[in-house]
Every structure is written in structure tokens, then in C-alpha cells.
MDAnalysis code that builds the backbone (N, CA, C; Angstrom):
import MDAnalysis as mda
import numpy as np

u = mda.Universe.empty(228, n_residues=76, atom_resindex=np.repeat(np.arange(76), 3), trajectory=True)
u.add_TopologyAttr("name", ["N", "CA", "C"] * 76)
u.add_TopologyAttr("resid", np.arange(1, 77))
u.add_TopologyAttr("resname", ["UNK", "UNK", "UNK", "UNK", "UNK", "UNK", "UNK", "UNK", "UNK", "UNK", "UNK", "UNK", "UNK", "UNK", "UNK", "UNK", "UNK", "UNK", "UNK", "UNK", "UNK", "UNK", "UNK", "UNK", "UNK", "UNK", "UNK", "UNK", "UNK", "UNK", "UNK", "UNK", "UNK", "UNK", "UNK", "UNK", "UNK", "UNK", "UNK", "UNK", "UNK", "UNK", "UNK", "UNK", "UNK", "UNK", "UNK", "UNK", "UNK", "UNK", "UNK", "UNK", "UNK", "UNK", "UNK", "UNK", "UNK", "UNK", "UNK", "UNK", "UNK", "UNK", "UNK", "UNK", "UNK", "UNK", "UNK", "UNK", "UNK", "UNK", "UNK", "UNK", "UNK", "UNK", "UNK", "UNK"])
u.atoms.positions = np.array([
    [-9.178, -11.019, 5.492],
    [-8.601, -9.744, 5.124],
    [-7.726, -9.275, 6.282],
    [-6.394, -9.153, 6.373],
    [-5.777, -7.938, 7.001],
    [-5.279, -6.633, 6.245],
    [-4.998, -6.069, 7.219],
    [-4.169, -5.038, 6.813],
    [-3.058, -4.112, 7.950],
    [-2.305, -3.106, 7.405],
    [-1.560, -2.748, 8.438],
    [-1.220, -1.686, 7.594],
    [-1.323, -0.133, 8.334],
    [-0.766, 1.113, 8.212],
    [0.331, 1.685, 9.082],
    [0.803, 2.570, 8.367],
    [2.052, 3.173, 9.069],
    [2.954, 3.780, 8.210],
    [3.409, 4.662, 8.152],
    [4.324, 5.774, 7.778],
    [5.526, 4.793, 6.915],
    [5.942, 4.840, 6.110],
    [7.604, 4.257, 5.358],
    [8.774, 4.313, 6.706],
    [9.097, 3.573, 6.114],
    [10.369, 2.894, 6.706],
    [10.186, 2.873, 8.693],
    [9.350, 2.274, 8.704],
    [8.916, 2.054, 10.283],
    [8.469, 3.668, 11.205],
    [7.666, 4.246, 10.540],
    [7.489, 5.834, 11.035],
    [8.600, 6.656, 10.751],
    [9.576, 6.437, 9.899],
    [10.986, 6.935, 10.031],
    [10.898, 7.491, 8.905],
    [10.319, 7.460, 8.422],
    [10.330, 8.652, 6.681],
    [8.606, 9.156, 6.414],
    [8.994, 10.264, 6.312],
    [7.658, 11.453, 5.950],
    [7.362, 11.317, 4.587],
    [5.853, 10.750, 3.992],
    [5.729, 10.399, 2.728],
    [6.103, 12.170, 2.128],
    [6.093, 13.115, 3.030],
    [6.022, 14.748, 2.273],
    [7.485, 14.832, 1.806],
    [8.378, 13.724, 2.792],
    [10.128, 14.321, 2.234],
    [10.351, 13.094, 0.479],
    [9.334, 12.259, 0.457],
    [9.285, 12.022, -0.694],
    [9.566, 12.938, -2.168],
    [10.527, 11.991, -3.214],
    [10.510, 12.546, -4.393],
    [9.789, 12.169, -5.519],
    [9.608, 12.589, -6.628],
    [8.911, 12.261, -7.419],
    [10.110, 10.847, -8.199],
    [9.629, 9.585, -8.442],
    [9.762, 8.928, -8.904],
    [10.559, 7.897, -7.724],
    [10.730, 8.463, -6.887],
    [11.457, 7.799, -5.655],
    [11.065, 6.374, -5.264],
    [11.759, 5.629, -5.088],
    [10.865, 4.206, -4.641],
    [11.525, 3.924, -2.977],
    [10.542, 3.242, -2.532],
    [10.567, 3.496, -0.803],
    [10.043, 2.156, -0.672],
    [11.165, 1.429, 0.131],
    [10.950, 0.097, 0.335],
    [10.209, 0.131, 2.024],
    [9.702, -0.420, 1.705],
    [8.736, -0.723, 3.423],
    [8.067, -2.293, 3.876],
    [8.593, -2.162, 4.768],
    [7.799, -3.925, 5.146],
    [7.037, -3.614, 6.368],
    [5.855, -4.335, 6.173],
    [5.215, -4.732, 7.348],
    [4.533, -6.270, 7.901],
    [4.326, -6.326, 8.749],
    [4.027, -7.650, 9.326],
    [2.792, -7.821, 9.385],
    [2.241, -8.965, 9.073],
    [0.614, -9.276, 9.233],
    [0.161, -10.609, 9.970],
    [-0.615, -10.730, 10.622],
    [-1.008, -11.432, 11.208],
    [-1.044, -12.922, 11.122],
    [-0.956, -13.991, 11.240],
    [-1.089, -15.430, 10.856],
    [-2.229, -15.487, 10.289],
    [-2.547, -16.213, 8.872],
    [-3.610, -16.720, 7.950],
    [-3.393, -17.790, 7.867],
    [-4.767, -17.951, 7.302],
    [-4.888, -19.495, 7.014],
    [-3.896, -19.747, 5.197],
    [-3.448, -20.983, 4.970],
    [-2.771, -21.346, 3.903],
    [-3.616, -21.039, 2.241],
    [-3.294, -20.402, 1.462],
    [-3.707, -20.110, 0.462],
    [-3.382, -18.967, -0.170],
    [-4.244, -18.428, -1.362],
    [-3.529, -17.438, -2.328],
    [-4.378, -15.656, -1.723],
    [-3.252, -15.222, -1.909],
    [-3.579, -13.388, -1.241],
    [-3.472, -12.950, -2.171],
    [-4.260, -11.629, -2.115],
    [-4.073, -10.621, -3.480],
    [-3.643, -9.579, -2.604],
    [-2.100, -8.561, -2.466],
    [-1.860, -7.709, -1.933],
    [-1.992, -6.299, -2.555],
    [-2.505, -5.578, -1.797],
    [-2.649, -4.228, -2.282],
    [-2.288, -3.192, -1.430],
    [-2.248, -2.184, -1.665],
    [-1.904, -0.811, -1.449],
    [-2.337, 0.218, -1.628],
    [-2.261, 1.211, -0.510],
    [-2.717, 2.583, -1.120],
    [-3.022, 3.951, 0.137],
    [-2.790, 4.228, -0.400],
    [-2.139, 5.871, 0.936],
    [-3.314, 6.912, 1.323],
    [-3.725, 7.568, 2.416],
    [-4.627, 8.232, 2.533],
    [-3.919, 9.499, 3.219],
    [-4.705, 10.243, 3.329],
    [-4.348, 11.694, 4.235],
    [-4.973, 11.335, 5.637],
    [-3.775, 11.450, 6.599],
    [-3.990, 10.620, 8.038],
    [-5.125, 12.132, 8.640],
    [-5.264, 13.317, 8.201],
    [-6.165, 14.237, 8.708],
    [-7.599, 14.038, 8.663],
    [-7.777, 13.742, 6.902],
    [-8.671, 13.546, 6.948],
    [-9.426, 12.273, 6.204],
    [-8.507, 11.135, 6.353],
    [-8.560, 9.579, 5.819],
    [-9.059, 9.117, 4.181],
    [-9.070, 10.608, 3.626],
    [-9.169, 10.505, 2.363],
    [-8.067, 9.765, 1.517],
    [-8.482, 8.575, 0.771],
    [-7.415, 8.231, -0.232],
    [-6.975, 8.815, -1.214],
    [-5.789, 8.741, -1.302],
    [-5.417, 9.579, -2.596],
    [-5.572, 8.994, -3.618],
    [-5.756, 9.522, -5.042],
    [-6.089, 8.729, -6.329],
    [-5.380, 8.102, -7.028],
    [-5.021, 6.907, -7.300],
    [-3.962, 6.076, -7.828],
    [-4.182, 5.568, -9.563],
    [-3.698, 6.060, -10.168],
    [-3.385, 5.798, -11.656],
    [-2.765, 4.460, -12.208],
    [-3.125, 3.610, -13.051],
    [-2.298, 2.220, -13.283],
    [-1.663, 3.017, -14.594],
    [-0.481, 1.684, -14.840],
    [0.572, 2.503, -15.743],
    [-0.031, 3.211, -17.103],
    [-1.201, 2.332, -17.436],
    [-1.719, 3.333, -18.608],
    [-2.299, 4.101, -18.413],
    [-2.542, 4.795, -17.307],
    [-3.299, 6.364, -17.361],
    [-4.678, 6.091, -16.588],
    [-4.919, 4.617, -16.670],
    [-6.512, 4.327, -15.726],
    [-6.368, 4.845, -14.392],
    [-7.186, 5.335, -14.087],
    [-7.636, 5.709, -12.510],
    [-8.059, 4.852, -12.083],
    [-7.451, 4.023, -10.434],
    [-8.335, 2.903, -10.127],
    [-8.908, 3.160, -9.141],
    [-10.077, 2.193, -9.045],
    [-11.082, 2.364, -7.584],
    [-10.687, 2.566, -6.594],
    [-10.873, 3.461, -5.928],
    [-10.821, 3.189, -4.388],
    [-9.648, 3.709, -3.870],
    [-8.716, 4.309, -4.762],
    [-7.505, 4.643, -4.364],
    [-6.361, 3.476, -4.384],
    [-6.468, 1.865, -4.743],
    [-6.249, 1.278, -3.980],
    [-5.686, 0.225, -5.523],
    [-3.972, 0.149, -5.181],
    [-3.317, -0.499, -6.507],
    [-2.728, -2.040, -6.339],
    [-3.321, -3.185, -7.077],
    [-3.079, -4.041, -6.440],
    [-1.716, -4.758, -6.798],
    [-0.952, -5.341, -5.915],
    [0.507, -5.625, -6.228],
    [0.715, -7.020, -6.918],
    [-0.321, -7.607, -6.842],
    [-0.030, -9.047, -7.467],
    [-0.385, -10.218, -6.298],
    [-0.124, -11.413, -7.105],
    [-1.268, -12.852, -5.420],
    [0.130, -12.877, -4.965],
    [0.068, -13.279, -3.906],
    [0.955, -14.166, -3.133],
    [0.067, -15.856, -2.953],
    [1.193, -16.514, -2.552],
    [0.643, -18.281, -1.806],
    [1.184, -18.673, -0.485],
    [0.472, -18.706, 0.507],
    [0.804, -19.252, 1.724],
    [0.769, -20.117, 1.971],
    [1.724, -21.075, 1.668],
    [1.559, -22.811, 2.440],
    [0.715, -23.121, 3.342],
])
């Protein structure tokens, strides 16, 4: 498992100056793994008080944990 947090666009955009429907491209870097299939996910908390916020899939489900998953990747 890794992971990596940090603000959009390299600390450079405030999720608050966000719009509604806005899409916000962000990359981050992760550590060297071993070769095989990843399941990447996502999902945003309140840096005060590390609460996740609640994430909805497109039909209206509420998912666990705050936490929406993007699809596998494969690492040679």
C-alpha cells in the first residue's frame, strides 16, 4: 500500500477556490513497487480535523470510508 497527500496542483490550488463540477487534474508520485496490478483510489479529508468527506458513486451510493476507487492499474 502507498499513498500520498497534498493540496491540487502541487499545494498551488485551495480545494475551497474549487467549483462545483470543476475537474482538477493533479499528479503525484509514489514510491517504487513491486510489478503487478494496483487498485487506485481517492478521497479528501478536512486537514483540521482528518475527517473524510463523504463520497457518492454516480448512482447516488454512498461509499465506505469516504474513499472512491479509480480503477487497477499494471506495473511491469
Amino acid at each position: 500500500m502507498a499513498g500520498a497527500d497534498g493540496r491540487p496542483r502541487n499545494d498551488g490550488y485551495s480545494t475551497l477556490a474549487r467549483q462545483a463540477r470543476e475537474g482538477i487534474v493533479d499528479a503525484h508520485s509514489l514510491p517504487d513497487v513491486p510489478a503487478g496490478a494496483y487498485m487506485l483510489k481517492i478521497g479528501m479529508y478536512d486537514a483540521s480535523t482528518q475527517a473524510r468527506f463523504a463520497v457518492s458513486a454516480a448512482d447516488g451510493a454512498v461509499l465506505p470510508d469516504g474513499i472512491l476507487p479509480l480503477g487497477t492499474i499494471a506495473i511491469p
